[in-house]
N, C-alpha and C positions, 0 to 999 in steps of 0.2 A: 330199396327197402322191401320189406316181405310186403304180400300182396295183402290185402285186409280180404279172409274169407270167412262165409256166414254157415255154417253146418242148415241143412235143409231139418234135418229131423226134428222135431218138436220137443222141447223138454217138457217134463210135468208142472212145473213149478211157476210157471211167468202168470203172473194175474193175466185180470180179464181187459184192461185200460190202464192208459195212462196220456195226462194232458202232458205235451210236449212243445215247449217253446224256443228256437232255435236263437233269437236275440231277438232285444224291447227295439231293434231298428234294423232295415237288412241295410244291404251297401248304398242303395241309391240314396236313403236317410228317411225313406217312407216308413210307414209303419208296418209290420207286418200284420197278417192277416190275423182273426183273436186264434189263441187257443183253442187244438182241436184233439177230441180224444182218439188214439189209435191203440192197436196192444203194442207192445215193446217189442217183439220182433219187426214189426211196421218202424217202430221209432226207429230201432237198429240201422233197420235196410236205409233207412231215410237217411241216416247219420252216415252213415256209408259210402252212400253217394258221394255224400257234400265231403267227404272225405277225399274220395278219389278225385273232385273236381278243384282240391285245394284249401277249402273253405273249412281249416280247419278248426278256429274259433267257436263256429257254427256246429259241427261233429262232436267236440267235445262238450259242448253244452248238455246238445244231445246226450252222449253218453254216459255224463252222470247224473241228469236227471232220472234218468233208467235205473244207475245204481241207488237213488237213494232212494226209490220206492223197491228194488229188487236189487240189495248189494251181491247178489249169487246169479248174476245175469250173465252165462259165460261169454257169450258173444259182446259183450259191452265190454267188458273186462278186457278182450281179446284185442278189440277192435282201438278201445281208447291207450292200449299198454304199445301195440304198432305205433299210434299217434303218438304219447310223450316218444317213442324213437325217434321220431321225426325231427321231434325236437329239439333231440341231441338230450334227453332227462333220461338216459337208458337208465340211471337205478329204480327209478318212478316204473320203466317199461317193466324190467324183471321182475317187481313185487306184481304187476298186475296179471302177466302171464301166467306167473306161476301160481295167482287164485284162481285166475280163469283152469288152469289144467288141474288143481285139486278140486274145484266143481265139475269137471268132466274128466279124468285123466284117461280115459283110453281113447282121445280124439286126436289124431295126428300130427293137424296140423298146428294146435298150439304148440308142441313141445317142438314140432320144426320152425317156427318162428321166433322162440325163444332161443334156440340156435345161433339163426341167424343173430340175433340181438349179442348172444353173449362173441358171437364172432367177431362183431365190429365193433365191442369195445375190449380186443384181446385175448379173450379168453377162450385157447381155443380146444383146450381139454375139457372144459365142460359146456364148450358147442357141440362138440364130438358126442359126448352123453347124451348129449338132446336131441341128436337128431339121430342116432343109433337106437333111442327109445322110440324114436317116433318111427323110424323104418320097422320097428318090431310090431308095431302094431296096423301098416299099411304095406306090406313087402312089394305090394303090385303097384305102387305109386312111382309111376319116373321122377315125378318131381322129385320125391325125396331123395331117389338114388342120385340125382344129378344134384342133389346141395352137398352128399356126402362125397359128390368125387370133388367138389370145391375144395371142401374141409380138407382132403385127407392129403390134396393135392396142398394147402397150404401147410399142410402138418408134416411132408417133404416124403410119405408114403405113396410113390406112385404107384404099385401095386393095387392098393386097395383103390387109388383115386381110377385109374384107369377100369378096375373089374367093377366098381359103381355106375363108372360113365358109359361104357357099354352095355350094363344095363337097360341103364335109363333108356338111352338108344334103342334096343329090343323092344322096352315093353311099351314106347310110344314113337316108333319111328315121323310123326309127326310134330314131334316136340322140339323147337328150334332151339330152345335154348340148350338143351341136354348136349344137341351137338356140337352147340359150341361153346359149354364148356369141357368136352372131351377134347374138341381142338388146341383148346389150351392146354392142357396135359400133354398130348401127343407133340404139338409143337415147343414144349419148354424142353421136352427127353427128344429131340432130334428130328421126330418123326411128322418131317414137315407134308411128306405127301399126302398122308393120311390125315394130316389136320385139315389142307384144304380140301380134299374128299368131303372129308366131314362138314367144313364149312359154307361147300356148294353145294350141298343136299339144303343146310338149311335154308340157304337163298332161295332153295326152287321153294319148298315151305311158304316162306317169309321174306318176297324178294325188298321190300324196304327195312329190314333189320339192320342197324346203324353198327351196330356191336360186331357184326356178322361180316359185312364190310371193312371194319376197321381190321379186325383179327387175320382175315385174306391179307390182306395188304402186309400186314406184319411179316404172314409166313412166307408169302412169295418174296417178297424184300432179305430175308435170310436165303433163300436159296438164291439169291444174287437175282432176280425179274426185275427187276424195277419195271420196264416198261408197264407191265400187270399190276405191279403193285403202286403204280401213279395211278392208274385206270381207277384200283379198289379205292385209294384216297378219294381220288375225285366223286366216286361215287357217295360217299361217305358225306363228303363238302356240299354233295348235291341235295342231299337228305337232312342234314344237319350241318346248316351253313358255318355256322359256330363251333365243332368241335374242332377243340385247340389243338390235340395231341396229332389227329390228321394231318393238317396245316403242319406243325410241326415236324412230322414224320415227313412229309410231302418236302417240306423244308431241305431235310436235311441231305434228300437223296438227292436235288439239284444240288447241292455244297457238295457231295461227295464227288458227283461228274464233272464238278468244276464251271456248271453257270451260276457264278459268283452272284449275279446281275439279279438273278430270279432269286436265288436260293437266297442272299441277304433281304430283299423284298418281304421272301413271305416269311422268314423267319421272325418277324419285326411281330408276328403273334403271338410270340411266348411269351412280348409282354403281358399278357393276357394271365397266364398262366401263375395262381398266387406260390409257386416254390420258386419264382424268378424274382420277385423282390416284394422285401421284408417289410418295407415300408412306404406311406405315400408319399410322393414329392408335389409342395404346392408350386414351386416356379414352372416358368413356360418351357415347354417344352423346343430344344433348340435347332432349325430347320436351315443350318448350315448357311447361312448369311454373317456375312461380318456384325461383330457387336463391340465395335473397339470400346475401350473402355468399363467396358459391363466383364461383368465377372460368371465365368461357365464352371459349371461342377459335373466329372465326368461319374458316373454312377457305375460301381461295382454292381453286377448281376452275372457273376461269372467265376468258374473253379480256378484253382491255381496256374494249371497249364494253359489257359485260357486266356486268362491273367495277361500272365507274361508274353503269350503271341498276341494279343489289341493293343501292350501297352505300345507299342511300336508308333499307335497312330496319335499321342498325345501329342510329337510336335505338328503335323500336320493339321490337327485341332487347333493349337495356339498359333499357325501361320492364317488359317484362312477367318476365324472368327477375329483374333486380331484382340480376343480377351484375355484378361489374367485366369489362368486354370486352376481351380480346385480339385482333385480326384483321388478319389475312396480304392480303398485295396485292402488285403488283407493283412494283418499284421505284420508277419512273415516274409514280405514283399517291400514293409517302407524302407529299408535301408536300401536295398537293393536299386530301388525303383528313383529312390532320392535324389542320384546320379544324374535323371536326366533335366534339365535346367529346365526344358517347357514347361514344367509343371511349380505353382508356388509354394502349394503344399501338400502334402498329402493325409488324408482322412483313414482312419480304423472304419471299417463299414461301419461296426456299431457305433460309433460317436453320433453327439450331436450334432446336426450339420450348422454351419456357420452359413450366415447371410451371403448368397448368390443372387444372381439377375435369369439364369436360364440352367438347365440341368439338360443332360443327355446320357445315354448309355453308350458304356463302351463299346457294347456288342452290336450297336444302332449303328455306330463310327463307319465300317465297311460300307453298307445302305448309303447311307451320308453322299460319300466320296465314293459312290460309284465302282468299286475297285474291279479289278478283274485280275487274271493270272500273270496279267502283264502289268499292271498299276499296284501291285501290291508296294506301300511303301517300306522303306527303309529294309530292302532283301537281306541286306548281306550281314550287319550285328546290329544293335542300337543298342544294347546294354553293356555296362562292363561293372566290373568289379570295386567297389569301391577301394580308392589310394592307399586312403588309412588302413585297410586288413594285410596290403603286402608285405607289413613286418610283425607280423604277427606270426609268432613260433608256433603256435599249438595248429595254425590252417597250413604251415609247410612238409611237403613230404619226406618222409625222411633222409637226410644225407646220406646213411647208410645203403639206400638205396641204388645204387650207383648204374643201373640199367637204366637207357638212355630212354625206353620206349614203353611208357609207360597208361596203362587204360584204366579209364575212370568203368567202372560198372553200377549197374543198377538191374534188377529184374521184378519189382512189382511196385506198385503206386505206395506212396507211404502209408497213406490210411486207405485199404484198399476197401473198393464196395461189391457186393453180390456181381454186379454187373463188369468188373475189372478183372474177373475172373479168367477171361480167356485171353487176356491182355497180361498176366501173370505168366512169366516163363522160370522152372525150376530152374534151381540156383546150379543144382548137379552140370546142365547141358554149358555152362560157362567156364567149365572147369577145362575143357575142351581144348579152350583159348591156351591154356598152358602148352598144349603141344609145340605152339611157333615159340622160338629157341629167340633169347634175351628180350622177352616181354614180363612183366608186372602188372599183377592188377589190383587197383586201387577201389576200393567198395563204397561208392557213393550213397548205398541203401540206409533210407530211413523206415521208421516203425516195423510191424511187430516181422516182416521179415529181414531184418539186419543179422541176425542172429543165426539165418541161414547155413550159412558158409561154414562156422564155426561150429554148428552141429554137425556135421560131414565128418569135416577135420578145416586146421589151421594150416594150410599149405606155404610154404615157407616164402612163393615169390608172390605174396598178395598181402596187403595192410588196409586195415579201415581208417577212413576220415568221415566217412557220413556219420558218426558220432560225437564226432569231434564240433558238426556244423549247427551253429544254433537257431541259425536260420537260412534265406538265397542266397543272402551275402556274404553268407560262411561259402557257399557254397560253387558260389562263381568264382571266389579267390583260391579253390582248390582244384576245377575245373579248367582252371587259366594256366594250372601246373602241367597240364595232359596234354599227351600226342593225342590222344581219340576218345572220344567216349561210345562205349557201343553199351547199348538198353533196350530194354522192353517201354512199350508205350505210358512211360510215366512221365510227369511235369520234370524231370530231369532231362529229358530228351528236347522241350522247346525251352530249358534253360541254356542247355550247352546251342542248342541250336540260333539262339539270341545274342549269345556272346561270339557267334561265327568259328565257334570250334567245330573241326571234324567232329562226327555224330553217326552212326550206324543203329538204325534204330529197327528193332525185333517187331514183326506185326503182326498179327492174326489174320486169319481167313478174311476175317471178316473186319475189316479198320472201321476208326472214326472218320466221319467225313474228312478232316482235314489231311489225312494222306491219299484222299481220291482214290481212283481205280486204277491197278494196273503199271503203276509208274513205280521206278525205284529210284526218285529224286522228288524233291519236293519246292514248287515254286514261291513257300514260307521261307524257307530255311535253304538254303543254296549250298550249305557247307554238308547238308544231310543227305545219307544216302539210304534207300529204304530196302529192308530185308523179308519178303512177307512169307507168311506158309504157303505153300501148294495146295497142301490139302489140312482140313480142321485141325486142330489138334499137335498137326507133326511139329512139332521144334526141333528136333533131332534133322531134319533136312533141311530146318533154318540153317542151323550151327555148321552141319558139312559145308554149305556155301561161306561162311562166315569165316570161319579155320582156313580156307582155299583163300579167301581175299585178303586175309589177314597176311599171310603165307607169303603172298606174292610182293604187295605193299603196305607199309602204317606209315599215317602222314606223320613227318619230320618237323620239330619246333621251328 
């Protein structure tokens, strides 16, 4: 939140006193000392304190007993309108700022704090106004020029974010945070050497900065260090035992190396983390002992592709606990998932949960059972297609089609996010695959790039069914028709990989933990063979190797 700051210079206007009583009892239940008179900047500064020390019950008492003997008190205004922020009351904060800056408006840092405020509740064209009014009236201030490389860098203007943040840098090369939010800018646009430049200057600064720590670890971790960038975590863990996203991150680069052991361990802190689940669970939490007879509820906290590679561990759940299984999935998945008999029924996440004895995560599962590269259960498929869709005309390929070798495709996540972006491969570099003589390709693509292919052109040896599938279990009984499926890293790639079909799977520089380092096979998925870039970006030397392999062999029904 913005820092609570008091302007030194003297207005004309503040009386001479004012009796201030911060509450009729402090914390320990004593009474406080009586009423004493101070002037109202005395009050302020006082209220300030108790501000920054938490005590903000105490602060805002303060504050408007200030206003109601001087409702034009800018600093009280200023000070109490940060506090409702705190609060999470930003329209209460906005009305007060903005009396505070029409009682003073050439003073900076209110309309920079106002800013901020209108920043973090969205609004960020007229954060931009507020803190572009407020650089006009302090241009030599780094702080401000380092809130507007924030801004401009969220407003997707790296230009401006970047000639702000090198400012800021200039006019206070002691200023830690300036640096590291120009790190941020430079390491989101590539320029990761420069972000950690930036980021070890500010350490020499400020060598316990928590933020400063974390953000290293980030950009060394993109340029592949991990070693470094285990180092920065830990340092970060050392300073702030509790920050989650570290742990997490720290988490994730063991899973990527393949120490299952460690890396499921410390992952087991995301449950921490409230975008991991939606809701609390009052049963025991289940520590892998038999519970014959008691009934276990396996707890969704996990995306689609996710999903589908833990559900592997549900019969090994229902062999060693010895309970009847309850477990949550997402819609989209119950038919699918239905199939496997360990489970009695399966849950919508959103439902109400029904009466259980113990709850577990599925994501816990791995931890649990100890697993490693060699223990992973059930390698080779555990799902299949449901019976009933096999006569079902609309998920068959067409007769017409009379080519014996036939490829499912897919090239971007259905509902793709910011972050799946480099995991998206154009649909153009697929078209490639046509050059090998009597192949088909069949477009497993759901959402809003389905439509891809058919903005190009309609190429006469390719048909869609990914529109046809209304959910997985459309989806594996269309999957089940294919010699191959070759994709970009979408939940297509551990469906086919689940049903033990061939899978050729497109990866970025830079993979998810679970394709690890280095390998082009995968000890999930046995039927999968992995395709990665060499260098960022290149797909075009994915697909030359892909056409070559395609060329030489395609696995036979």
């Amino acid at each position: 939140m913005p820092t609570p700051t008091i302007d030194n210079t003297e207005p004309t206007d503040r009386p001479t006193g004012l009796r201030v009583t911060p509450e009729s009892r402090s914390a320990s239940g004593t009474e406080n000392p009586p009423p004493r008179t101070v002037s109202d900047k005395q009050a302020v500064q006082w209220g300030m304190q108790l501000q920054q020390q938490g005590h903000l019950v105490q602060a805002e008492n303060i504050y408007r007993q200030v206003l109601a003997q001087q409702p034009r008190q800018s600093d009280a205004l200023h000070l109490l309108g940060l506090l409702m922020h705190q609060r999470g009351r930003n329209e209460l904060a906005l009305d007060l700022l903005r009396r505070a800056i029409d009682t003073r408006p050439t003073f900076a840092t209110y309309r920079s704090n106002l800013g901020v405020i209108l920043r973090a509740m969205g609004d960020k064209p007229g954060a931009l106004r507020a803190h572009s009014a407020a650089i006009r009236l302090a241009p030599d201030s780094a702080e401000l020029h380092s809130n507007l490389c924030v801004l401009h860098d969220d407003l997707g203007d790296t230009e401006q974010a970047l000639r702000h943040g090198w400012l800021a840098t200039a006019l206070d090369p002691q200023y830690p945070e300036a640096r590291n939010n120009l790190a941020n800018v430079l390491g989101r646009n590539g320029r990761l050497f420069e972000a950690i430049l930036q980021l070890q200057e500010a350490l020499k600064v400020r060598p316990g900065y928590v933020d400063a720590w974390f953000n290293l670890g980030l950009s060394l971790e993109r340029l592949g260090d991990f070693d470094q960038a285990l180092k920065s975590y830990d340092k970060v863990l050392a300073l702030a035992p509790e920050h989650l996203n570290a742990r997490a991150n720290r988490a994730l680069i063991y899973l990527l190396r393949g120490d299952f052991l460690t890396g499921f361990a410390e992952y087991e802190w995301r449950a921490s983390l409230g975008s991991f689940r939606a809701r609390t669970i009052d049963s025991p939490l289940w520590d892998g002992q038999p519970i014959i007879g008691k009934t276990l509820l396996l707890v969704a906290d996990l995306e689609l592709g996710d999903a589908i590679m833990f559900s592997r561990y549900a019969l090994l759940a229902a062999k060693v606990s010895g309970a009847r299984l309850l477990a949550e999935c997402d819609p989209g998945l119950r038919e699918l998932f239905g199939c496997m008999g360990s489970v009695s029924q399966w849950l919508d996440r959103s439902a109400p949960l029904p009466a259980h004895d113990f709850h577990i995560s599925w994501l816990s599962l791995p931890r649990l059972f100890k697993t490693t590269a060699q223990t992973i259960p059930a390698p080779h498929s555990y799902l299949r297609p449901p019976s009933s869709l096999a006569s079902d005309f609309d998920l068959r390929i067409g007769p017409d089609l009379t080519v014996s070798r036939k490829l499912g495709v897919a090239w971007s996540a259905a509902t793709p996010l910011p972050a799946d972006e480099n995991r998206s491969c154009p649909f153009s570099h697929f078209l490639q695959l046509l050059q090998v003589q009597d192949v088909i390709m069949v477009s497993l693509q759901k959402g809003p790039a389905a439509e891809d292919w058919q903005q190009i052109y309609a190429p006469t040896r390719m048909c869609d069914m990914g529109s046809r599938c209304r959910n997985f279990a459309d989806m594996s009984a269309v999957i089940a028709q294919l010699d191959l499926v070759i994709t970009a890293d979408a939940t297509i790639a551990q469906l086919a990989g689940s049903l033990g079909k061939a899978v050729w799977l497109l990866l970025p520089k830079r993979a998810d933990w679970q394709w690890q380092l280095d390998r082009d096979d995968s000890p999930w998925y046995p039927s999968m063979r992995l395709f990665r870039q060499e260098h960022a970006g290149d797909w075009s030397g994915v697909f030359v190797r892909v056409v070559a392999a395609l060329s030489k062999s395609i696995p036979k029904k």
